[in-house]
C-alpha positions as CSV (number, residue, x, y, z in Angstrom):
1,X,48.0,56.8,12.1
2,X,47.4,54.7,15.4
3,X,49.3,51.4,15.8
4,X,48.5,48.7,18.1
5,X,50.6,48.5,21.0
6,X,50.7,44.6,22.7
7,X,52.4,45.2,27.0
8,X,53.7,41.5,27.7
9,X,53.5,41.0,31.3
10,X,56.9,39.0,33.3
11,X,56.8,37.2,36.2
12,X,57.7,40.2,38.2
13,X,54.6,41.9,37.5
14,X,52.3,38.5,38.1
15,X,54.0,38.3,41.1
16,X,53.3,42.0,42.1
17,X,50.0,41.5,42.4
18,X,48.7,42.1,39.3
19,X,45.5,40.7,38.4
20,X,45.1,38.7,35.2
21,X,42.0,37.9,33.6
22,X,41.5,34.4,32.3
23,X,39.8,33.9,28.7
24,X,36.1,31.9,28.7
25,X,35.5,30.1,25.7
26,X,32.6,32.0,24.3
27,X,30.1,29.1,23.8
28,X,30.2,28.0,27.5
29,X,29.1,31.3,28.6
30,X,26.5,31.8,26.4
31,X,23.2,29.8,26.9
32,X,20.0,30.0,24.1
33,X,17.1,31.8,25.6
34,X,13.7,29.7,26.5
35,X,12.0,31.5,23.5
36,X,13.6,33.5,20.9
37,X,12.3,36.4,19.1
38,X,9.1,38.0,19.6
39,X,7.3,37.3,22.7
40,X,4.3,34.9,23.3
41,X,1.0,36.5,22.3
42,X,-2.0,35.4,25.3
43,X,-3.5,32.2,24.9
44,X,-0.5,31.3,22.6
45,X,1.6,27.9,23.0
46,X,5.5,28.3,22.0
47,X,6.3,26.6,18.8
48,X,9.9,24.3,18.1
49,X,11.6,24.7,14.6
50,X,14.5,23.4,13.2
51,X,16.8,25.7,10.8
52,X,17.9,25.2,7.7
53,X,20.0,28.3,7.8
54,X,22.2,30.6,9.7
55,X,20.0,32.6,11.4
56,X,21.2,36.0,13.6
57,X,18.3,36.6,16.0
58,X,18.7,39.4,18.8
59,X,22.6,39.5,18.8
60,X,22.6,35.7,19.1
61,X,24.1,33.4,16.0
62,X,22.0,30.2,15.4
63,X,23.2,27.3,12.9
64,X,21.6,25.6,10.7
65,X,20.3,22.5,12.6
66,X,19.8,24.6,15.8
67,X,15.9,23.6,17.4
68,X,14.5,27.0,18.4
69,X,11.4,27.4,20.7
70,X,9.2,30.8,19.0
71,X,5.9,31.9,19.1
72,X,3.6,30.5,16.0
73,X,3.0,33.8,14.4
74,X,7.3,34.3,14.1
75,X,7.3,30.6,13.0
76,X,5.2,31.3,10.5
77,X,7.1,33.8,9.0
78,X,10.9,31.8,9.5
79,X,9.1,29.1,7.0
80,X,7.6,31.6,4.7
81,X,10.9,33.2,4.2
82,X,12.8,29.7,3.7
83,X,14.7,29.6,7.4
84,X,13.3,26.4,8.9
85,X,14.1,22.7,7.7
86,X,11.0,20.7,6.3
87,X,10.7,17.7,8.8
């Protein structure tokens, strides 16, 4: 069985020279993408929705209320499948 093993660091080893590393709050460092999902087809114009539910797009979490820039055709299918809010 493998157990977890926390090392506390002391002043001693801050001191030393040892590097720590400090913790970014996760939403600051992440940024939405200009357009999510499939890319533009030619000729096409990007499309804005509105969610009406969570939504998990390319690794990225999206709430419900979240405006998202897609192409039409991927528009399209979010409303047929119930994901975008009726404006």
């Amino acid at each position: 069985m493998t157990t977890n093993t926390i090392k506390k660091t002391t002043a001693a080893d801050e001191s030393a020279g040892t590097a720590t590393v400090e913790a970014r709050p996760e939403h600051a460092s992440r940024r939405a993408p200009a357009l999510v999902g499939p890319p533009l087809d030619d000729g096409q114009e990007p499309v804005t929705v509105t969610l009406s539910h969570h939504l998990r797009i390319d690794g990225a979490d999206y709430t419900p209320g979240a405006e998202l820039t897609v192409s039409p055709d991927y528009a399209r299918r979010l409303r047929g499948q119930g994901f975008t809010a009726r404006t």
